[in-house]
C-alpha positions in Angstrom: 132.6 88.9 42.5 132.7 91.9 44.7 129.0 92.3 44.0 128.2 89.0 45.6 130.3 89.4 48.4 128.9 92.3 49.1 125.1 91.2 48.1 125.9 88.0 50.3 127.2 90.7 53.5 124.3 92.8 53.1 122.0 89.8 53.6 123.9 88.4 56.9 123.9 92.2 58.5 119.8 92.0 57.7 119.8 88.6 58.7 121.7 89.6 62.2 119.3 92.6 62.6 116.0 90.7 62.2 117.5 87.8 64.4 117.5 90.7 67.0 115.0 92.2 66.6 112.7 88.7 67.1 114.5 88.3 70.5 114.0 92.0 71.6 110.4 91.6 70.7 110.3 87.4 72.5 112.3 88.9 75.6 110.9 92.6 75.8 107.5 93.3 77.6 105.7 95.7 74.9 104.3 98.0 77.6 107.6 98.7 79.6 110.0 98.1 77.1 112.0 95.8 79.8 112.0 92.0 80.2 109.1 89.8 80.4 108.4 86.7 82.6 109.8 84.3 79.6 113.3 86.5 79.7 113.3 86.2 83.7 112.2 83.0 84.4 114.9 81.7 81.3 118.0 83.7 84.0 116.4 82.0 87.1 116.7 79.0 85.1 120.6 79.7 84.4 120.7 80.6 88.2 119.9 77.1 88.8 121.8 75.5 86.7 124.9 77.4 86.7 125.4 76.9 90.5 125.1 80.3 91.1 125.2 80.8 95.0 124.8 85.0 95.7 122.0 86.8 93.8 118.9 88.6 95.7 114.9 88.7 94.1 112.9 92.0 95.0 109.8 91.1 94.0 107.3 94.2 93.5 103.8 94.8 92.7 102.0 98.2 92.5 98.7 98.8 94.9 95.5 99.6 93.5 95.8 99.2 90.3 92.3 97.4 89.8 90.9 100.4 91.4 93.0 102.6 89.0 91.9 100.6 86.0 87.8 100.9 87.3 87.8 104.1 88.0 90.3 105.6 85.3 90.4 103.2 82.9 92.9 100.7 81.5 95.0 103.6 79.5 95.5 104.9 83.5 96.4 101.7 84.5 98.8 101.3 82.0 100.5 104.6 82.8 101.0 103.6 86.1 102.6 99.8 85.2 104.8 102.5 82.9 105.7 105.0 85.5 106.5 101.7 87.9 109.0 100.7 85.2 110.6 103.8 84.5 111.1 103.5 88.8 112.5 100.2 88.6 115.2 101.7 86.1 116.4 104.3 87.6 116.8 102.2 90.7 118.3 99.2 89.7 118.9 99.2 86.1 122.6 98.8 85.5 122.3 96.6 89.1 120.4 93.3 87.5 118.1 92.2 85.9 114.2 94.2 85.7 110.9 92.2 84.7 107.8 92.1 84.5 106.0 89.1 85.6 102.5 90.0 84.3 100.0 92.4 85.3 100.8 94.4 88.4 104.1 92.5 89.3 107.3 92.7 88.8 111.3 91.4 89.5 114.6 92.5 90.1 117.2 89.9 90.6 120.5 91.0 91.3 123.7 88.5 91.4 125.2 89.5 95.0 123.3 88.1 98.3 125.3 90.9 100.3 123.2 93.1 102.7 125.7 95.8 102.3 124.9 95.9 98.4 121.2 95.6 98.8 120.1 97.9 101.4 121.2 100.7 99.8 119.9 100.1 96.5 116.4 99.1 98.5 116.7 102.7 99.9 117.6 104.1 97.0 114.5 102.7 95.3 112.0 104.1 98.5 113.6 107.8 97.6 112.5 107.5 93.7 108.9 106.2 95.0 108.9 108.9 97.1 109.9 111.7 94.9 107.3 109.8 92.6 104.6 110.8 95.0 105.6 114.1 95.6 105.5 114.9 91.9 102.2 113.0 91.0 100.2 113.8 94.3 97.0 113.3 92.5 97.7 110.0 91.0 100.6 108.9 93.2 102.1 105.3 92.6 102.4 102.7 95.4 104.6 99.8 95.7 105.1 96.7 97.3 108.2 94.7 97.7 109.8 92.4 99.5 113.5 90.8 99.2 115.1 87.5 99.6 118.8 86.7 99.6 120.0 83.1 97.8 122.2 83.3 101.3 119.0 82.7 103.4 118.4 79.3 102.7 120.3 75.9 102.3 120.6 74.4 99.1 118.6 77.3 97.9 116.2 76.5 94.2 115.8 79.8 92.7 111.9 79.3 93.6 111.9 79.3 96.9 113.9 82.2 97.1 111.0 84.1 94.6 108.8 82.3 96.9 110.3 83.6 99.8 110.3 87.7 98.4 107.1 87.2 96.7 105.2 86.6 100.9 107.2 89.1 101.8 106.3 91.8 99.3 102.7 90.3 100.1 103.2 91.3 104.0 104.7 94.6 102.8 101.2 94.9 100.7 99.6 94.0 104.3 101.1 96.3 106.0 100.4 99.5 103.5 96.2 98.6 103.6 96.5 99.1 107.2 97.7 102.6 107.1 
């Protein structure tokens, strides 16, 4: 008897560890080891539908990296959608929640709408880009973001708000061509 109980929990712990494991690997983006689109579109989803009212969307997506990937190749490119990552953690990382949308581009959403809460982790974010830079001169990483706060709009849908960040991050993008 104690050898099937403890054949039958031996099973359920591999059981429990290969469950998971599958939704590490469904929910984890390979390259970055942090969420992918399916895990953050599912929580803008649950934004939606649990009512929630305060949250913020950075959305972020490095320059060049076409040019990186061209000239470098893709190995290059994926160092620098790597060394983005590794930014986005030590900015935001026990703050929300950090995806990767694809490619170049990326999300934080964090569950408070309050300027006082985000400006400082915005800032925050610009010194670990910066230090970036001043490390990597040769190969430096640039970014573009742009926020939106749940508090900007009435009746806001989760989309618009990613909407709303995404044209800004686009006129951030702009903005750093110009110079």
């Amino acid at each position: 008897i104690l050898l099937d109980l403890y054949r039958d929990i031996s099973i359920r712990q591999m059981e429990a560890k290969e469950k998971e494991l599958l939704l590490k690997r469904a929910y984890t983006d390979e390259l970055t080891q942090i969420h992918n689109r399916s895990f953050c579109s599912e929580y803008m989803s649950s934004l939606q539908t649990e009512h929630v009212k305060d949250y913020t969307i950075i959305s972020l997506d490095i320059n060049n990296l076409k040019q990186t990937n061209d000239a470098l190749g893709h190995s290059a490119g994926d160092s620098l959608i790597q060394r983005a990552a590794q930014m986005l953690k030590e900015s935001f990382d026990t703050k929300g929640i950090i995806g990767r949308m694809g490619g170049d581009e990326f999300i934080v959403i964090i569950p408070s709408a309050d300027k006082e809460v985000i400006e400082p982790l915005i800032e925050q974010f610009k010194k670990v880009v910066l230090q970036e830079k001043c490390i990597n001169e040769k190969d430096a990483l640039s970014i573009a973001y742009g926020y939106a706060f749940s508090s900007e709009l009435q009746n806001p849908n989760v989309e618009d708000i990613y909407k709303l960040a995404d044209n800004r991050m686009y006129q951030c993008k702009r903005k750093m061509k110009n110079y």
